[in-house]
N, C-alpha and C positions, 0 to 999 in steps of 0.2 A: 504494500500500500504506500502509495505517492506523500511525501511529506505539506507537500505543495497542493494548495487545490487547482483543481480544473473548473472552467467558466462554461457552461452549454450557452450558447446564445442562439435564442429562436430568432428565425427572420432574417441572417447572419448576409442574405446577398440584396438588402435592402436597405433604404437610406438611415432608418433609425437602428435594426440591429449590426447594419456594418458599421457605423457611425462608432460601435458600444464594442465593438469586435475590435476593432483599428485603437479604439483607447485600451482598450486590455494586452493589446497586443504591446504596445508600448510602452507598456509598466511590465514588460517582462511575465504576462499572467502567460499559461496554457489557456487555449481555446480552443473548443472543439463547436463546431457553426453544426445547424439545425436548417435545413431548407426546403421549401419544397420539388422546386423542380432543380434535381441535383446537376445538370446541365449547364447550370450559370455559372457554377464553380468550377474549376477542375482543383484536386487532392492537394493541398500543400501550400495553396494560391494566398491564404490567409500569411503564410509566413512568408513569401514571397513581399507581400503587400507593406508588413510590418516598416 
């Protein structure tokens, strides 16, 4: 078990959960994004984005 938490953030390829994704990312947090059509993302594009 992780010492660190992980963030789930719904909505993660839209303006207000990417917004909340993009700030967590930048405080160094884990995120794991929630979407619905998984298509707009491709796997890893969150740390890319960071």
């Amino acid at each position: 078990m992780s010492s660190t938490p992980e963030f789930l953030v719904f909505g993660a390829t839209g303006q207000q959960g990417g917004a909340v994704a993009r700030a967590l990312l930048a405080r160094g947090r884990t995120v794991r994004a929630f979407v619905r059509i998984a298509c707009r993302t491709a796997p890893g594009s969150w740390k890319r984005r960071a």
